[in-house]
Rosetta silent file (secondary structure, phi, psi, omega in degrees, C-alpha in Angstrom):
SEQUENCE: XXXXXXXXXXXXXXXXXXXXXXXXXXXXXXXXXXXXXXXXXXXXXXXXXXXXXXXXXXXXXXXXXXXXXXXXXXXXXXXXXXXXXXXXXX
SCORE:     score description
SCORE:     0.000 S_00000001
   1 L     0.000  164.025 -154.567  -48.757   41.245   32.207 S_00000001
   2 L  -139.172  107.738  167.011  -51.183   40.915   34.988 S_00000001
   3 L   -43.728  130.077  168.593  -49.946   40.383   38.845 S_00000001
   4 L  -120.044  116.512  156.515  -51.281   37.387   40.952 S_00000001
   5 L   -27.272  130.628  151.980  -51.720   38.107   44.555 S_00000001
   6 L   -71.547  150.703 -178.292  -50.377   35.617   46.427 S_00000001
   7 L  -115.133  149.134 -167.975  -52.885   33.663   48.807 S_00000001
   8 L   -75.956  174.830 -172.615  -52.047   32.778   52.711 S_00000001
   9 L  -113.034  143.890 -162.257  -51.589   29.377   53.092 S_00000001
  10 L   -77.008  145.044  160.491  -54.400   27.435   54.998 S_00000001
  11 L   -80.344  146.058  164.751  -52.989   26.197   58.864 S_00000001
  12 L   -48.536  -60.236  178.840  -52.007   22.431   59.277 S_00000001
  13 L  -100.166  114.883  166.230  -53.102   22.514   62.625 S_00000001
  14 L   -33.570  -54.071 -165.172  -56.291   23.972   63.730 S_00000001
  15 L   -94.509   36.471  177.878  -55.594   24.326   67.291 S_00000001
  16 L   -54.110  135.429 -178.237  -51.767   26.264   66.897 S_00000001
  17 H   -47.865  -37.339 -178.651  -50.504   26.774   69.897 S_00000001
  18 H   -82.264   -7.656  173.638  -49.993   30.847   69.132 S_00000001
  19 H  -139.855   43.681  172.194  -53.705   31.354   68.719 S_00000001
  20 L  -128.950 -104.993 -144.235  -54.788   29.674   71.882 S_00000001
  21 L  -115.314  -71.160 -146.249  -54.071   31.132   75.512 S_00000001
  22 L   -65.427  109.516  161.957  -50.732   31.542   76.410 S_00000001
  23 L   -60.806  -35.532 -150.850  -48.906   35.037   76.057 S_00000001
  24 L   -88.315   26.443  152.830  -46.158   34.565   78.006 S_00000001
  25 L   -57.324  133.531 -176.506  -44.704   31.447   75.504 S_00000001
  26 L   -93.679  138.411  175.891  -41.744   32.587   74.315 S_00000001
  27 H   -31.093  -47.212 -146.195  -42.076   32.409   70.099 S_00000001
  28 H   -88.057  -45.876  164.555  -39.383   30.115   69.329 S_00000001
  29 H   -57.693  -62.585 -147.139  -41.342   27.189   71.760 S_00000001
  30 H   -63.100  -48.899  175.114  -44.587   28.398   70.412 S_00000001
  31 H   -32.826  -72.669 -157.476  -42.850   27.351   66.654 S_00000001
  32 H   -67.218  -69.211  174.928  -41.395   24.194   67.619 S_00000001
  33 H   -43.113  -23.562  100.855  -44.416   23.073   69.448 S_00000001
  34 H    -9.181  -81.890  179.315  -46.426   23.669   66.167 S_00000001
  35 H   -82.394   16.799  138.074  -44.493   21.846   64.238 S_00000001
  36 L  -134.025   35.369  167.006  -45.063   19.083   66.315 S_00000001
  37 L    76.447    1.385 -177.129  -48.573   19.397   67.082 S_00000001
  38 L   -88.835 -178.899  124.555  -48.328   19.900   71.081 S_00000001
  39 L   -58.794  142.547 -162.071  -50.097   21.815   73.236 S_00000001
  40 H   -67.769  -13.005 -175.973  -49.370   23.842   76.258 S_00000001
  41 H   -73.852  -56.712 -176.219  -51.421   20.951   78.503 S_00000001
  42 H   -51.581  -50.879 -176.832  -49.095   18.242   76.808 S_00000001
  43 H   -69.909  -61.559 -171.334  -45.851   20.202   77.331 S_00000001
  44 H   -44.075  -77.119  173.461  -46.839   21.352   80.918 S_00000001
  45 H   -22.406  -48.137 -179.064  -47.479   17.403   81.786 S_00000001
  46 H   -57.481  -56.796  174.699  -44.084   16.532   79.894 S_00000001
  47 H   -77.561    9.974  157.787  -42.366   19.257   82.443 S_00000001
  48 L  -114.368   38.891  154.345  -43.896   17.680   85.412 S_00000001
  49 L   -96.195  -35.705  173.050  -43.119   14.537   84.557 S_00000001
  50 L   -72.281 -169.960  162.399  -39.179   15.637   85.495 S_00000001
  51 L  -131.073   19.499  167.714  -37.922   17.423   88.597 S_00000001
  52 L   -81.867  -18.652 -130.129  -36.848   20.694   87.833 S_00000001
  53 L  -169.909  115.864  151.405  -40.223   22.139   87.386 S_00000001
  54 L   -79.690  151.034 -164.261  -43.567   21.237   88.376 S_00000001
  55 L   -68.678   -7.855  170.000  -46.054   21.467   85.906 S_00000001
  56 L   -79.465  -10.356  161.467  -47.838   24.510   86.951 S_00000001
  57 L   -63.496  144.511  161.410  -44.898   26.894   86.756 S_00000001
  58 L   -46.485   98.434 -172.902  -45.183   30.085   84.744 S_00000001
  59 L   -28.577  -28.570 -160.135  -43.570   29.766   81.329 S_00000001
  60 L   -90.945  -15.055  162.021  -42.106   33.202   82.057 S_00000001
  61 L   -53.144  -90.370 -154.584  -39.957   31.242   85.014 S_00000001
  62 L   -25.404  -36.760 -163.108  -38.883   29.114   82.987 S_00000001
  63 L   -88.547  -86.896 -149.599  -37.745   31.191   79.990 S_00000001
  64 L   -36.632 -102.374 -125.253  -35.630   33.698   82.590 S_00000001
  65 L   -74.841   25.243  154.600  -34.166   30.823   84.160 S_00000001
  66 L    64.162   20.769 -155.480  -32.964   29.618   80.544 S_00000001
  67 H   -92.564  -44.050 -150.848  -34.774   26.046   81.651 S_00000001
  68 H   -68.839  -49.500  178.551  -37.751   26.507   77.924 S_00000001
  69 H   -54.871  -45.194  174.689  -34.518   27.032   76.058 S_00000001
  70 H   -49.234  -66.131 -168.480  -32.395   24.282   77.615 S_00000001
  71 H   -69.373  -39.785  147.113  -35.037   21.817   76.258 S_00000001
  72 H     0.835  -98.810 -173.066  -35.245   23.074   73.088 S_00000001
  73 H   -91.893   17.279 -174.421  -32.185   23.057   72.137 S_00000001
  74 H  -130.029  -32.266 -147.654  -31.019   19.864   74.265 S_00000001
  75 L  -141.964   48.611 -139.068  -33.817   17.408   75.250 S_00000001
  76 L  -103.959  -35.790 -166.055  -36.489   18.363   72.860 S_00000001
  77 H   -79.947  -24.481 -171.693  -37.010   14.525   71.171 S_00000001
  78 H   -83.516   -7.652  176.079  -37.069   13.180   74.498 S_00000001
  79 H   -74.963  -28.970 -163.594  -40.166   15.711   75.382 S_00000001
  80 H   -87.822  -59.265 -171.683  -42.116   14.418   72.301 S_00000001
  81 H   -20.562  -60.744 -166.620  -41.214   10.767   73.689 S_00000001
  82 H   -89.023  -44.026  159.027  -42.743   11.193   77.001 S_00000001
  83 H   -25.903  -65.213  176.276  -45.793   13.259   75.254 S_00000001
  84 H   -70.871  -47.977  160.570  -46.359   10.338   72.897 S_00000001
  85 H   -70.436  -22.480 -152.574  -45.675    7.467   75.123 S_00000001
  86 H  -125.819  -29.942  162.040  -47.135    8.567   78.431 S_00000001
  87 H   -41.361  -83.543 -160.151  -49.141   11.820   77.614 S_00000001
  88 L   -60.185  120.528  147.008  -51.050   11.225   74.374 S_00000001
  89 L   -15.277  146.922  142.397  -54.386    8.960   74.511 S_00000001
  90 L   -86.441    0.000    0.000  -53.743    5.599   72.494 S_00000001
């Protein structure tokens, strides 16, 4: 019987977030922020749009001070909200 290789699977998105600039994303944001197509420009805009953070802090704040997680796993739909209404070209 004769083995078939498996073949990689083609990316969705061209421009994933994980093969652009930023090391110091922590992985789990890099994921989610894939699999909804943003970009570190979009999310930095989204976290200046608030007031804990202006948008030019260093992801590597953020993650120590538990703030990258905190959105995550708490405020994450309202980040794509303000991406998509106020962000995103129409």
């Amino acid at each position: 019987m004769k083995t078939v290789e498996p073949q990689p699977l083609e990316p969705v998105n061209e421009t994933r977030i994980d093969e652009v600039v930023n090391s110091d994303i922590p992985i789990y944001l890099k994921d989610v922020m894939n699999s909804y197509n943003i970009t570190e420009d979009e999310l930095r805009k989204a976290i200046g749009t608030g007031t804990v953070y202006p948008a030019d802090t260093p992801f590597k704040v953020m993650e120590e001070s538990g703030y990258l997680r905190h959105l995550v796993d708490n405020c994450w739909e309202e980040i794509v909200k303000v991406i998509n209404e106020k962000i995103r070209p129409f």
